[in-house]
SEKE-323569 format. One line per 10 residues: their letters; for each residue z, y, x of N, C-alpha, C. Coordinates in nm, 3 decimals, always signed. Atoms other than C-alpha are relative to their C-alpha. Layout:
! SEKE-323569
a = Z/Y/X/Z/Y/X/Z/Y/X  ... .
END
This chain:
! SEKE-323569
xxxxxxxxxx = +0.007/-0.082/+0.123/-1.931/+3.594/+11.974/-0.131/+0.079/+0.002  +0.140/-0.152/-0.029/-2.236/+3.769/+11.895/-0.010/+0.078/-0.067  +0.024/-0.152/+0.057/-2.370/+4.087/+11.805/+0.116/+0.036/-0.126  -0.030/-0.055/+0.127/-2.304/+4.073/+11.405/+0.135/-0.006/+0.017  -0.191/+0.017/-0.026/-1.952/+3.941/+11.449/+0.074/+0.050/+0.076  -0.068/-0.114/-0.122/-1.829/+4.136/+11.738/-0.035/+0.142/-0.113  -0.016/-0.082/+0.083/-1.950/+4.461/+11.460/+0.109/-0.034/-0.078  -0.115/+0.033/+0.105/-1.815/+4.293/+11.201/+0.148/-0.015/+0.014  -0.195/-0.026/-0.055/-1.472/+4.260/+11.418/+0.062/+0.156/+0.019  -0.017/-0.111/-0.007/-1.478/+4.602/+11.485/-0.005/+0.130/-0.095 .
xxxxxxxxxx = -0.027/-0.031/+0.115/-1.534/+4.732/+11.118/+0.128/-0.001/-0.030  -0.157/-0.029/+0.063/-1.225/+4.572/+11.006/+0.098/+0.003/+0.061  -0.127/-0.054/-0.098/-1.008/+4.690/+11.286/+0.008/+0.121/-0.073  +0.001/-0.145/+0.017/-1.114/+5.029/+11.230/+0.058/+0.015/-0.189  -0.036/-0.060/+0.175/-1.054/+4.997/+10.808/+0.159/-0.069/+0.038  -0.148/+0.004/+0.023/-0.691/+4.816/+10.889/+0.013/+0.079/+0.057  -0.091/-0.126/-0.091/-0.627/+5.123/+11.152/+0.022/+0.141/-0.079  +0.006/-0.058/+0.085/-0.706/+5.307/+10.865/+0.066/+0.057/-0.141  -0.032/-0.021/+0.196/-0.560/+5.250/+10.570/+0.166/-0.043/+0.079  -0.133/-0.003/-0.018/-0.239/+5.183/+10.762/+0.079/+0.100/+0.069 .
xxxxxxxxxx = -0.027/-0.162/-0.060/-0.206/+5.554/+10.880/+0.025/+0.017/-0.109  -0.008/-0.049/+0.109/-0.256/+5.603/+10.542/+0.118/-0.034/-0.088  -0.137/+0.050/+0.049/+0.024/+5.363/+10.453/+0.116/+0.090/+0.060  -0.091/-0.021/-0.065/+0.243/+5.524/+10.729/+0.014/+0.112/-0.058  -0.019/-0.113/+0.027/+0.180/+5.870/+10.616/+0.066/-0.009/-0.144  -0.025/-0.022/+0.094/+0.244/+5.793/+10.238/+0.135/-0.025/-0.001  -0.063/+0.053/-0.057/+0.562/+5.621/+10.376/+0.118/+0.128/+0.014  -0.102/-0.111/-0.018/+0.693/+5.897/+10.556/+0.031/+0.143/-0.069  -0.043/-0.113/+0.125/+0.629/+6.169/+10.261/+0.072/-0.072/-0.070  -0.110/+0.003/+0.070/+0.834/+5.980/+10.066/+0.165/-0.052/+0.049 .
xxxxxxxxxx = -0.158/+0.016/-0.100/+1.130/+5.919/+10.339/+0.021/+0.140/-0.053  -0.004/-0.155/-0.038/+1.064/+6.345/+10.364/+0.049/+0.022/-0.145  -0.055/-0.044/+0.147/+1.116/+6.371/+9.944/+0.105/-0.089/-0.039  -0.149/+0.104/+0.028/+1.403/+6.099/+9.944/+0.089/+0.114/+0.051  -0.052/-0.066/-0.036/+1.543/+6.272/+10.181/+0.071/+0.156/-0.009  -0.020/-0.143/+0.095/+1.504/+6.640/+10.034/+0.065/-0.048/-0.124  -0.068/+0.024/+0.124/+1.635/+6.500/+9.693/+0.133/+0.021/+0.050  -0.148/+0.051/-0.064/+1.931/+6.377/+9.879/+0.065/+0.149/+0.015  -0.049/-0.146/-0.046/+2.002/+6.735/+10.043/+0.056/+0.102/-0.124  -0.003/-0.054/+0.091/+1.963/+6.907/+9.735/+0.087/-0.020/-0.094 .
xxxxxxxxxx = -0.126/+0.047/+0.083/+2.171/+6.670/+9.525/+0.165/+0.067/+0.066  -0.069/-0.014/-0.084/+2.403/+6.710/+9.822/+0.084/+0.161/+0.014  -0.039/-0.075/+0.029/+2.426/+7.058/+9.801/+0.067/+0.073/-0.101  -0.053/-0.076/+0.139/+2.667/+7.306/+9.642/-0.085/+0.077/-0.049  +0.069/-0.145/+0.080/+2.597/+7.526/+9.408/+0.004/+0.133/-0.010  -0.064/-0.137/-0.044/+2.625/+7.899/+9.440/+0.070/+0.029/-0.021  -0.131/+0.006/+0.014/+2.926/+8.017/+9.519/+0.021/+0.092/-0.145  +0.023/-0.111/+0.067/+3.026/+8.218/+9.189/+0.153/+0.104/+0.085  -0.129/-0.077/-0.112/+3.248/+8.510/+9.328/+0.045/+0.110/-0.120  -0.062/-0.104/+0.066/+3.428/+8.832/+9.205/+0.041/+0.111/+0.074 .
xxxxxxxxxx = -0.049/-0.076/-0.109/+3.463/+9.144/+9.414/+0.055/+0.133/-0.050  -0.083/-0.113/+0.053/+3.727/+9.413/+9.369/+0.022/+0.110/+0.148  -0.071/-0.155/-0.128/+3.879/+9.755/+9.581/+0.139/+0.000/-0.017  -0.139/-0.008/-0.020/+4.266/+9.777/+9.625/-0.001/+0.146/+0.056  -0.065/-0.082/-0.079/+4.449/+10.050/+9.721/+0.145/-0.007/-0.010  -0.120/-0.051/+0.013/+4.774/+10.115/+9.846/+0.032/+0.128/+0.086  -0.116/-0.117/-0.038/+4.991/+10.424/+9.911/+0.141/-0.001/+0.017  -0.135/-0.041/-0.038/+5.269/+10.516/+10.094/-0.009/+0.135/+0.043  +0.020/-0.141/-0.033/+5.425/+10.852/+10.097/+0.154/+0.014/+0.107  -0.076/-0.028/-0.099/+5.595/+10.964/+10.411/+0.083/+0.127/+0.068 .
xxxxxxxxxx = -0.059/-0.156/-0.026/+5.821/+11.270/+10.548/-0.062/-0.036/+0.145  +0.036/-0.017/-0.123/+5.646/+11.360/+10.855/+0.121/+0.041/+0.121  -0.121/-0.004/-0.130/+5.807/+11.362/+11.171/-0.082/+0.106/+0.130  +0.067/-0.045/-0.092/+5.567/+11.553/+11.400/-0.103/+0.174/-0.046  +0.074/-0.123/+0.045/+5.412/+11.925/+11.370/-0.116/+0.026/+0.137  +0.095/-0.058/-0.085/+5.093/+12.064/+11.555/-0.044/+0.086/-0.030  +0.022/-0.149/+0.033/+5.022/+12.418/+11.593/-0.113/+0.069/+0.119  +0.094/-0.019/-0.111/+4.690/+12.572/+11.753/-0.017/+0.125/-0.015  -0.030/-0.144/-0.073/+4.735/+12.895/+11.928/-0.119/+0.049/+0.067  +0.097/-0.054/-0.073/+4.475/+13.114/+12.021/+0.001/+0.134/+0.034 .
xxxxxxxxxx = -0.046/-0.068/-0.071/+4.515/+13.354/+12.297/-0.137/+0.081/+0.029  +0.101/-0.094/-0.005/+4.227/+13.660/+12.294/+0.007/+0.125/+0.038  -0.030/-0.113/-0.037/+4.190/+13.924/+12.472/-0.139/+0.093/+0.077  +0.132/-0.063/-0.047/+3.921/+14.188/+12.529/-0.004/+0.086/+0.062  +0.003/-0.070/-0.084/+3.880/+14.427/+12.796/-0.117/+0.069/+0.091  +0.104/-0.037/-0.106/+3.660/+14.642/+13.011/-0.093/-0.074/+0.081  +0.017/+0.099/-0.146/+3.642/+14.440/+13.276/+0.029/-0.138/+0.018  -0.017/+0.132/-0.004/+3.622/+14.067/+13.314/+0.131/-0.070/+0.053  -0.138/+0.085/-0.003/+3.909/+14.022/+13.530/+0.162/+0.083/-0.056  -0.110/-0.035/+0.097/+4.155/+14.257/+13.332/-0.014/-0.070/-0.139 .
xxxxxxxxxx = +0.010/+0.060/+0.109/+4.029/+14.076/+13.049/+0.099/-0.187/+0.024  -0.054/+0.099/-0.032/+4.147/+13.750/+13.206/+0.136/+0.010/+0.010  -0.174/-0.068/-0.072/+4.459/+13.928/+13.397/+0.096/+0.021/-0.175  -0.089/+0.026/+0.104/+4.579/+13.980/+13.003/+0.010/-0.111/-0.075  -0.041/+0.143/+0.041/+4.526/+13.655/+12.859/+0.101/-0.061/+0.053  -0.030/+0.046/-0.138/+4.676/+13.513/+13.163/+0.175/+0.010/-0.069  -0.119/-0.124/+0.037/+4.994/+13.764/+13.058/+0.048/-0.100/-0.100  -0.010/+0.013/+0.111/+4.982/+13.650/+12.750/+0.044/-0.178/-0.029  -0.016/+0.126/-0.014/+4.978/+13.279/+12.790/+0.102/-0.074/+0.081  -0.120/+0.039/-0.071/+5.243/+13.226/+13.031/+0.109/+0.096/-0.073 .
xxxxxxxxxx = -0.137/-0.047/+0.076/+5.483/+13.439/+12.809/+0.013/-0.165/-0.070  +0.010/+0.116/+0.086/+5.400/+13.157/+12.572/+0.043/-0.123/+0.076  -0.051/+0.107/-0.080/+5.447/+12.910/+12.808/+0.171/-0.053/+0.011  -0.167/+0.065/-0.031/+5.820/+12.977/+12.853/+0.013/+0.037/-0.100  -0.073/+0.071/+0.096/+5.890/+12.959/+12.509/+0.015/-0.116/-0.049  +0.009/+0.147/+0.021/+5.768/+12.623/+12.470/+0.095/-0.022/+0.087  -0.114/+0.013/-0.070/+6.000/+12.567/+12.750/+0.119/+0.015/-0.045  -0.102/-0.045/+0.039/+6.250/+12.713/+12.623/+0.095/-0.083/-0.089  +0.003/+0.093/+0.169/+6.221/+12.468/+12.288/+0.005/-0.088/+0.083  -0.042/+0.172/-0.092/+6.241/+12.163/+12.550/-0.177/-0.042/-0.068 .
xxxxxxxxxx = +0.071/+0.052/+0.026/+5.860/+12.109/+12.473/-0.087/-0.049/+0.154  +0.051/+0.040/-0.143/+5.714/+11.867/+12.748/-0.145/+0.009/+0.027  +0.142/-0.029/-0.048/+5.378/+11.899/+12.926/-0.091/-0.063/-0.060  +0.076/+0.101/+0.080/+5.240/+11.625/+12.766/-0.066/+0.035/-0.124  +0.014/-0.058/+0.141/+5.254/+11.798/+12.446/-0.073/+0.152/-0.002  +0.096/-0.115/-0.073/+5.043/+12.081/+12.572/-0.119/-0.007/+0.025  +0.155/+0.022/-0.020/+4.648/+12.080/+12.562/-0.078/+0.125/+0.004  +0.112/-0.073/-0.008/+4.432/+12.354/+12.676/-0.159/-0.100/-0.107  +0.126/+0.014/+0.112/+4.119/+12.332/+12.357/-0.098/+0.043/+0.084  +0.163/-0.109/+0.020/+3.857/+12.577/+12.448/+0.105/+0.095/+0.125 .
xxxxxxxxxx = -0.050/-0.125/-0.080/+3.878/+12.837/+12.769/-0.128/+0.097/-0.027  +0.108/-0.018/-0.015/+3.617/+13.085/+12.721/+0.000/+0.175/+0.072  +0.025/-0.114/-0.030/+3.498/+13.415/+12.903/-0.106/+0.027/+0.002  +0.153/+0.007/+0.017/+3.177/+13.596/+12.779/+0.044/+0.161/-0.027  +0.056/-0.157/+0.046/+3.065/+13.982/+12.749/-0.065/+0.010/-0.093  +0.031/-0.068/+0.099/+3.043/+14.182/+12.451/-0.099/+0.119/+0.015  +0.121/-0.140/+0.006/+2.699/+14.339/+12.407/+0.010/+0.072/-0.103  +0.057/-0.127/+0.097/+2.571/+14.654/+12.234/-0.116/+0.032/+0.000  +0.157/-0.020/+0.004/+2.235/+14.754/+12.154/-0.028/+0.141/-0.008  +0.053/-0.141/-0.041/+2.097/+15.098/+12.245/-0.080/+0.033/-0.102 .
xxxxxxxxxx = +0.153/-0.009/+0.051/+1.839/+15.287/+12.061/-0.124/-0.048/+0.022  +0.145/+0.066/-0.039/+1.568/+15.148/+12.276/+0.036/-0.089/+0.058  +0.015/+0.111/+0.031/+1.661/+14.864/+12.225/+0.071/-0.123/+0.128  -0.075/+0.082/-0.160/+1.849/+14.790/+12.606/+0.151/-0.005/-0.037  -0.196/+0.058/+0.028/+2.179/+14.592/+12.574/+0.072/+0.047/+0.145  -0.057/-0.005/-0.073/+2.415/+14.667/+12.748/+0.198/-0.073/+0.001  -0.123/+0.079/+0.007/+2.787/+14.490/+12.824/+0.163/+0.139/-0.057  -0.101/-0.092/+0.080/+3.058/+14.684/+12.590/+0.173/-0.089/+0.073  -0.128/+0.006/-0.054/+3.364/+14.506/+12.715/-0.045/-0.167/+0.060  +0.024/+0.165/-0.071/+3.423/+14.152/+12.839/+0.151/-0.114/-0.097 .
xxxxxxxxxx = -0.144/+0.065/+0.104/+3.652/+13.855/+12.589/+0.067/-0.116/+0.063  -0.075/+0.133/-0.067/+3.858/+13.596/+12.726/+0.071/-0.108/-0.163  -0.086/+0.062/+0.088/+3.969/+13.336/+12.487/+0.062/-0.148/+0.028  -0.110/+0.142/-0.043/+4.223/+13.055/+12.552/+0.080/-0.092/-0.134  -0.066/+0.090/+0.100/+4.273/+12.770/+12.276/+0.145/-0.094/+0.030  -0.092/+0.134/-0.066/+4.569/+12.554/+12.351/+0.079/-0.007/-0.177  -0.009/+0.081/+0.077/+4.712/+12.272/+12.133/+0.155/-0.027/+0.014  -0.157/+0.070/-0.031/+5.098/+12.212/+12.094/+0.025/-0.110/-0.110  -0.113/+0.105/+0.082/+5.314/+11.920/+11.955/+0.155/+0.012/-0.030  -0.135/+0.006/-0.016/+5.633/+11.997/+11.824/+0.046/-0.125/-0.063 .
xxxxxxxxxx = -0.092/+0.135/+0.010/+5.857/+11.670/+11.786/+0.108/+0.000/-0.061  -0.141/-0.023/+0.090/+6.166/+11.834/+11.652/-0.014/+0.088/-0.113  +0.052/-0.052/+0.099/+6.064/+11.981/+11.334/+0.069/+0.120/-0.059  -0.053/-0.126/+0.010/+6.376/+12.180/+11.297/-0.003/+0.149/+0.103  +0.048/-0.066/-0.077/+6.239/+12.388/+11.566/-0.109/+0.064/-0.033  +0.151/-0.010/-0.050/+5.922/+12.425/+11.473/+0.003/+0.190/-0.073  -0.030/-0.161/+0.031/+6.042/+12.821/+11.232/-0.003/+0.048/+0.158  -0.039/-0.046/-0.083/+6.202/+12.895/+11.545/-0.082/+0.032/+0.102  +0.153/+0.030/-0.072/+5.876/+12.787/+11.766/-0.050/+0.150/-0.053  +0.101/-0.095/+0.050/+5.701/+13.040/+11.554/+0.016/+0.173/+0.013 .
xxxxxxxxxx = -0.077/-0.116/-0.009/+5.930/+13.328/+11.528/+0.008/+0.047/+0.163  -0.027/-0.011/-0.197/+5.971/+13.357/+11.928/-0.162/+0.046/+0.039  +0.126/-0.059/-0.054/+5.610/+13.361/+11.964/-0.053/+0.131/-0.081  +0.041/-0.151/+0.044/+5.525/+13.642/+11.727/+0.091/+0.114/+0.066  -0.053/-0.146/-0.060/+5.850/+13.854/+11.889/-0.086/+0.019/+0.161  +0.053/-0.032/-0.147/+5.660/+13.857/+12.196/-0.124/+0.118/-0.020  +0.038/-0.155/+0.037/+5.482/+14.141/+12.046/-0.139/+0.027/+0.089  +0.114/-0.024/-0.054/+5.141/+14.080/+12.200/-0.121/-0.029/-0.109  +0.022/+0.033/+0.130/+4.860/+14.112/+11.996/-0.173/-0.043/+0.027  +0.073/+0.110/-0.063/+4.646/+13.859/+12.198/-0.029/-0.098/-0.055 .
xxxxxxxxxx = -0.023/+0.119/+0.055/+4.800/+13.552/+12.027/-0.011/+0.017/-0.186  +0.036/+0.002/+0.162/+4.690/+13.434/+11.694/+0.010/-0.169/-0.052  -0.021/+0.165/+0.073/+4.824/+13.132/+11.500/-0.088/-0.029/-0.080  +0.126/+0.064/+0.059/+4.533/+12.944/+11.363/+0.053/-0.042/-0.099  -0.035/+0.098/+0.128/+4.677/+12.648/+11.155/+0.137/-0.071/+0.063  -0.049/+0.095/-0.011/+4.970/+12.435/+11.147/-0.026/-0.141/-0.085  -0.025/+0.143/+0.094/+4.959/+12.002/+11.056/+0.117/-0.086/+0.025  -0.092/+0.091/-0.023/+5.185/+11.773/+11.003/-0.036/-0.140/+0.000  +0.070/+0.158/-0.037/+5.182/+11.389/+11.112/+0.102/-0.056/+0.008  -0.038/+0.115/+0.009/+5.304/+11.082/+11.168/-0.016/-0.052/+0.169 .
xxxxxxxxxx = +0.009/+0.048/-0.158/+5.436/+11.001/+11.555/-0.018/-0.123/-0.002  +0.045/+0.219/+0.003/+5.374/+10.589/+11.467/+0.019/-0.006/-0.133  +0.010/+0.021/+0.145/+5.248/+10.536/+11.155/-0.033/-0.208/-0.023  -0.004/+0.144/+0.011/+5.207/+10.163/+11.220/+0.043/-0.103/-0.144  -0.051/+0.032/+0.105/+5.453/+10.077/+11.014/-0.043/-0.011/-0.132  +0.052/-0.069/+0.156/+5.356/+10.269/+10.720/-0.131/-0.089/-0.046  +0.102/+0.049/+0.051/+5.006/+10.131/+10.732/+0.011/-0.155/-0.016  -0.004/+0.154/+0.059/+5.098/+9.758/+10.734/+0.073/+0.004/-0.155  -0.046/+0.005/+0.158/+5.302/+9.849/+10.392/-0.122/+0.037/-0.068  +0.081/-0.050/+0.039/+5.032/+10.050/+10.292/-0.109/-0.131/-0.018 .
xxxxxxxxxx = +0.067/+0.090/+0.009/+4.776/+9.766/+10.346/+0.055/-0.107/-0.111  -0.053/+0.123/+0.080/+4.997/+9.499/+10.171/-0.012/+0.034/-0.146  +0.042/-0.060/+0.090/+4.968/+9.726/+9.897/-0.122/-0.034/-0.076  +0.132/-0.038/+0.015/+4.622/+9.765/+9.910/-0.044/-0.165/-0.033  +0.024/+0.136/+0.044/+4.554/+9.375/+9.906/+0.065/-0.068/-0.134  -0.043/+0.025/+0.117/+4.783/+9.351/+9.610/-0.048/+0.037/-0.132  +0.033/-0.071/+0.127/+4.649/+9.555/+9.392/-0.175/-0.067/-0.034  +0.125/+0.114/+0.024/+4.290/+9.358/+9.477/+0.007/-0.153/-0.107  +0.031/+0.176/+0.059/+4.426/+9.053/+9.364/+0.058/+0.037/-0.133  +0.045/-0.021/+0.122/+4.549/+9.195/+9.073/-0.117/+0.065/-0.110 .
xxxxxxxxxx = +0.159/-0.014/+0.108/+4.233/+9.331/+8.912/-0.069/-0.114/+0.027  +0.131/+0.122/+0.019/+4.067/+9.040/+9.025/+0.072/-0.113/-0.096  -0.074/+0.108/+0.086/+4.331/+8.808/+8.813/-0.066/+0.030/-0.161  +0.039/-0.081/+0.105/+4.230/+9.064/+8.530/-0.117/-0.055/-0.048  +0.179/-0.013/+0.017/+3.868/+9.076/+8.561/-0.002/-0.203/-0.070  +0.009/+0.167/+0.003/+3.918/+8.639/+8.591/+0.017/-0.006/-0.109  -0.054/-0.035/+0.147/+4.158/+8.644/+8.294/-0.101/+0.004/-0.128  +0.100/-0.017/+0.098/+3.874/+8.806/+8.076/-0.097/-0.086/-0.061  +0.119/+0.100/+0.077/+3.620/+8.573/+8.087/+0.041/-0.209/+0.028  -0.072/+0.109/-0.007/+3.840/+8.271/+8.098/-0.002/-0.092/+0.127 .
xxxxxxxxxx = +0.021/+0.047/-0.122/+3.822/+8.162/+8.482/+0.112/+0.035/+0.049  -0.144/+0.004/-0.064/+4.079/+8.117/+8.738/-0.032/+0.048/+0.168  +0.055/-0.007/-0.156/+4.037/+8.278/+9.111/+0.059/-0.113/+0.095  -0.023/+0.054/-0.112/+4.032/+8.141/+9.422/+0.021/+0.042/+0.129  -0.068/-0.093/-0.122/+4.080/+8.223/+9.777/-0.082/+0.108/+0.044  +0.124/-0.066/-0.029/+3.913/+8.505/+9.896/-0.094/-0.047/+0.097  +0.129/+0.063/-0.106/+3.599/+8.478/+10.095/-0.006/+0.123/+0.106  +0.016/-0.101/-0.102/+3.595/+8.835/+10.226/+0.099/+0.119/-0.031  -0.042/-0.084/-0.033/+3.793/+9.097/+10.345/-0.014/+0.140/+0.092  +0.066/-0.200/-0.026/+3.689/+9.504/+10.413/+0.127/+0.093/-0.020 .
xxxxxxxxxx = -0.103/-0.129/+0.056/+3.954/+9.784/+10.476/-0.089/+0.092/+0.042  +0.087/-0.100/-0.031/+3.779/+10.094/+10.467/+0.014/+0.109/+0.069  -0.010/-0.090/-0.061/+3.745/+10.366/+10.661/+0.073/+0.136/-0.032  -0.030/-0.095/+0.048/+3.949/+10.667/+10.563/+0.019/+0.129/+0.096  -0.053/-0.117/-0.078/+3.989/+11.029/+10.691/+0.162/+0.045/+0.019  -0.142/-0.039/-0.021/+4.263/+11.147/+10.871/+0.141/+0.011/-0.102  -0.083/-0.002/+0.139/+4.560/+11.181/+10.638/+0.135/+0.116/+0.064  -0.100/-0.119/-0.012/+4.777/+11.512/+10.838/-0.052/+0.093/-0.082  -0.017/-0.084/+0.118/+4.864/+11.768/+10.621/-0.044/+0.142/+0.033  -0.001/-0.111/-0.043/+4.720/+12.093/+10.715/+0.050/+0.130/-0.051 .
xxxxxxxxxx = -0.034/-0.145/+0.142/+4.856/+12.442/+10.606/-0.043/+0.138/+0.132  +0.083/-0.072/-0.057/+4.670/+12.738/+10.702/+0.088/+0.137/+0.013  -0.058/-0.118/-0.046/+4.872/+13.070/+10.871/-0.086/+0.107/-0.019  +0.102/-0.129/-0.037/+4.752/+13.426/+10.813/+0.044/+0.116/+0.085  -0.048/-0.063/-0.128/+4.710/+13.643/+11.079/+0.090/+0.121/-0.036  -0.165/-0.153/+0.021/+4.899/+13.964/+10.917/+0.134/-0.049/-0.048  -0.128/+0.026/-0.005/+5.166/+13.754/+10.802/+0.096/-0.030/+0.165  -0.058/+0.021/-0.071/+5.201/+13.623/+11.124/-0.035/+0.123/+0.103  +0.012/-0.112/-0.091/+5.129/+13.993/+11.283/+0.140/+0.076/-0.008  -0.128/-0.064/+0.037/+5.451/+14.116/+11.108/+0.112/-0.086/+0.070 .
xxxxxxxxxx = -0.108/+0.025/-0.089/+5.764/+14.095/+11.321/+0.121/+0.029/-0.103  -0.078/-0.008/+0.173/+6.045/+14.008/+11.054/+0.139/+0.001/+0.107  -0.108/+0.016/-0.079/+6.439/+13.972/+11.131/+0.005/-0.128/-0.093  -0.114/+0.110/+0.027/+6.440/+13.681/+10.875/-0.075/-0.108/+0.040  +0.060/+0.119/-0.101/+6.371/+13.334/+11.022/-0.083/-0.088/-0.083  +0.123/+0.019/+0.074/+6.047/+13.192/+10.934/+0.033/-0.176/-0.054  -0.027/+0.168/+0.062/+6.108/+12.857/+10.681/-0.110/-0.046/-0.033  +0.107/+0.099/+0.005/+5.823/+12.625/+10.678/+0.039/-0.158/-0.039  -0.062/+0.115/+0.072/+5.863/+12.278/+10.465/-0.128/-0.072/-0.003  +0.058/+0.086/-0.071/+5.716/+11.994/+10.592/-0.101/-0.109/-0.124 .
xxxxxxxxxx = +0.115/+0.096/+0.093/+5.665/+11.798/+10.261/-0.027/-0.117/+0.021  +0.014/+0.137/-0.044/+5.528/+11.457/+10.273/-0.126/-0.036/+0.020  +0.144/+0.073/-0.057/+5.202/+11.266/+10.408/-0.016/-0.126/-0.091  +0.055/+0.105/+0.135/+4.998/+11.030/+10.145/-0.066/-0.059/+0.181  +0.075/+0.115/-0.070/+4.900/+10.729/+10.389/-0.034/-0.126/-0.119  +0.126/+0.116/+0.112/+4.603/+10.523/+10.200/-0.055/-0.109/+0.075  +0.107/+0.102/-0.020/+4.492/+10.197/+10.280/-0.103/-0.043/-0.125  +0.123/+0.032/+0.125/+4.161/+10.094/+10.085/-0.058/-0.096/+0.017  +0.030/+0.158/+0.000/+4.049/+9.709/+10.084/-0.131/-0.079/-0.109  +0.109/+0.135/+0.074/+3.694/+9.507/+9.956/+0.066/-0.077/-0.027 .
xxxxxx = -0.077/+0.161/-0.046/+3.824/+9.172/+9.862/-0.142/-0.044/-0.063  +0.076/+0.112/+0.096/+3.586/+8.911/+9.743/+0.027/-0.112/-0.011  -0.060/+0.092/+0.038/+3.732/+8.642/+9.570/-0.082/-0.152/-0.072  +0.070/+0.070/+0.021/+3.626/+8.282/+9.485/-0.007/-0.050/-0.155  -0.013/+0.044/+0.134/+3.632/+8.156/+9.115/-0.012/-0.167/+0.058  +0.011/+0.088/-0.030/+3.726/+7.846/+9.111/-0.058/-0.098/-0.157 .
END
């Protein structure tokens, strides 16, 4: 082979190596846009949806009272200041006893001991007495107790102790909240039948489900200290009332 023809062989290698890249590539863009068609056809279409809030309520007679007692006492001296709390808190002690209330149901809150300053003319503090204060937390369980609870601790005629607040609760609300919930999902699916209804569509299953977060739901009722400073003969009636338990529920539903 000579020269020209050995070029000339090597020209049209190089233009078929050429133009058949060019084939391959045009080739595999249209595998790549077959293929995308396909997908696309293939795919659904957006889901259309519908999203509502439920609630349900249940109202409950509480079964459980909590009462937070705070035991204060100020004094000269740090440990007479203590030495009467002290006094004061173990009276208390055996009346809970007394009421059959078990240990369990008993929580020291807050202990605190700190000196009460005063300020001088020039301006030097100095320590005016010394305060002890002792929070504790009870549970009463028997509700017809709980006047009686109260009355016992004010005759103790110290004037240390100071009834903060009483709430009322729910010892297993379990229950309650699975009704409560069933509720709450019911009332979703009816506004969403509604809402459907309107614009002539029919739902489907839901897609999502959200119960929301709610605050506590005991009942608080707030004691004042001169009522409860007065030492009565008639027996203190307190009415328990009932507890609103709320479940609250997202739904998002499918249109079908």
């Amino acid at each position: 082979m000579n020269i020209f023809n050995y070029r000339s062989f090597i020209l049209v290698m190089v233009i078929a190596i050429f133009f058949g890249n060019i084939s391959l590539i045009i080739d595999n863009r249209n595998q790549n846009d077959s293929t995308s068609n396909q997908q696309k056809i293939q795919s659904p279409t957006d889901t259309r949806t519908i999203k509502v809030n439920g609630s349900g309520i249940v109202n409950v007679v509480p079964d459980i009272a909590s009462i937070n007692i705070n035991v204060f006492s100020q004094k000269k001296t740090a440990s007479s200041a203590r030495e009467s709390a002290a006094q004061s808190m173990q009276s208390l002690m055996g009346v809970f006893k007394k009421f059959g209330i078990e240990d369990n149901d008993l929580q020291t809150k807050n202990y605190s001991l700190y000196p009460e300053y005063v300020y001088e003319k020039n301006e030097i503090r100095r320590i005016e007495a010394f305060n002890v204060s002792n929070n504790l937390y009870i549970i009463i369980r028997d509700l017809d107790d709980l006047g009686a609870v109260l009355d016992a601790s004010i005759e103790l005629e110290s004037d240390n102790i100071r009834i903060d607040n009483i709430a009322f609760n729910i010892d297993n609300d379990k229950l309650y909240k699975i009704n409560a919930r069933k509720k709450a999902i019911d009332d979703a699916l009816m506004k969403a039948k509604e809402i459907a209804n309107g614009i002539n569509q029919e739902i489907g299953l839901p897609i999502s489900i959200i119960e929301l977060v709610d605050m506590p739901y005991s009942s608080p009722i707030g004691i004042s200290r001169v009522m409860m400073a007065e030492k009565s003969s008639t027996p203190t009636s307190i009415s328990p009332g009932q507890i609103v338990i709320e479940v609250r529920v997202d739904v998002t539903y499918q249109l079908k």
